[in-house]
TILO-355337 format. One record per residue (C-alpha): x, y, z. Coordinates in nm, 2 decimals, m for minus. Layout:
{c1: X c2: Y c3: Z}
...
! end
This chain:
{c1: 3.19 c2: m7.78 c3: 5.51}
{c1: 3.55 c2: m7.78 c3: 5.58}
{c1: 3.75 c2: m8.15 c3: 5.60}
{c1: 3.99 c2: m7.93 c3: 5.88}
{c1: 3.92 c2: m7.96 c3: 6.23}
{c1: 4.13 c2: m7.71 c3: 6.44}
{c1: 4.36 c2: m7.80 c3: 6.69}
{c1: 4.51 c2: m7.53 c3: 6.76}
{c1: 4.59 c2: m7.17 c3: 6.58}
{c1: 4.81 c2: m6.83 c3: 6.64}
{c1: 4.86 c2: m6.52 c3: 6.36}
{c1: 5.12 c2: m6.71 c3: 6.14}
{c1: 5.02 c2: m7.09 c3: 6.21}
{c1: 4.74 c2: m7.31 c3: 6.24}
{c1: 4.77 c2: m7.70 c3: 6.38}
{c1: 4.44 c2: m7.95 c3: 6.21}
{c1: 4.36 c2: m8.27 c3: 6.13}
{c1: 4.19 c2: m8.37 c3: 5.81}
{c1: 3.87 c2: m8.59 c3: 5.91}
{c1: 3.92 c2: m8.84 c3: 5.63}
{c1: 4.32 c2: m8.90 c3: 5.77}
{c1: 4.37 c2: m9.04 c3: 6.08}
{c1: 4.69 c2: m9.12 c3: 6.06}
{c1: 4.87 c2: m8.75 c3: 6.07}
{c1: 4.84 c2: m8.36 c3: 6.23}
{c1: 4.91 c2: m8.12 c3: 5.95}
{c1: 5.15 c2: m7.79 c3: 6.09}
{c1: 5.07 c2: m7.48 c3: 5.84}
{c1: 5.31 c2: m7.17 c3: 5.90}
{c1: 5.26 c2: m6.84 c3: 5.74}
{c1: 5.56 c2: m6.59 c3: 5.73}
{c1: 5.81 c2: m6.84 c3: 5.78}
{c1: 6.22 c2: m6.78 c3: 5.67}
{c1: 6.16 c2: m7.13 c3: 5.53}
{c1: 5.86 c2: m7.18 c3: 5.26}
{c1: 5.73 c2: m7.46 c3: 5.05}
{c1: 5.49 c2: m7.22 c3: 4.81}
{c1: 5.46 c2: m6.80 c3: 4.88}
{c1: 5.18 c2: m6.82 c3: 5.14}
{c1: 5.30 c2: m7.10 c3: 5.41}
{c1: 5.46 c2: m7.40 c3: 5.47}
{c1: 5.27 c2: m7.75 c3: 5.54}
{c1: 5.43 c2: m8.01 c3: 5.72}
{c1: 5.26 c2: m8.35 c3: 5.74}
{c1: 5.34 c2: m8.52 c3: 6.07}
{c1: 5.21 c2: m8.88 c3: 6.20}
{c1: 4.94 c2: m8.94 c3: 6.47}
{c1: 5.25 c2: m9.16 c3: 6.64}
{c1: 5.47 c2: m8.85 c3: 6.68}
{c1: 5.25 c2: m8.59 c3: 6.78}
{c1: 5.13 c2: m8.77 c3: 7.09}
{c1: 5.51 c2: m8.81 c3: 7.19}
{c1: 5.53 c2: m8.45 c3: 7.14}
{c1: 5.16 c2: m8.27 c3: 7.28}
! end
């Protein structure tokens, strides 16, 4: 059982929420000009900021 629970997802990027933090969104991108390993990029984001920004 995956700890992920899909928000929303495209080709190259997939927005979650981990069910044991409910304080942030997590933001992978695949095939990005800007990477933090090979694969994708994963940008941790507060609870706080996404609702200002959904």
């Amino acid at each position: 059982m995956s700890a992920k629970s899909s928000l929303i997802h495209g080709k190259d990027f997939h927005l979650f929420k981990d069910c044991f933090d409910n304080e942030h969104v997590y933001l992978r991108l695949e095939n990005t000009e800007f990477e933090a390993t090979q694969n994708s990029i994963c940008v941790k984001i507060s609870v706080s900021i996404w609702e200002v920004i959904r």
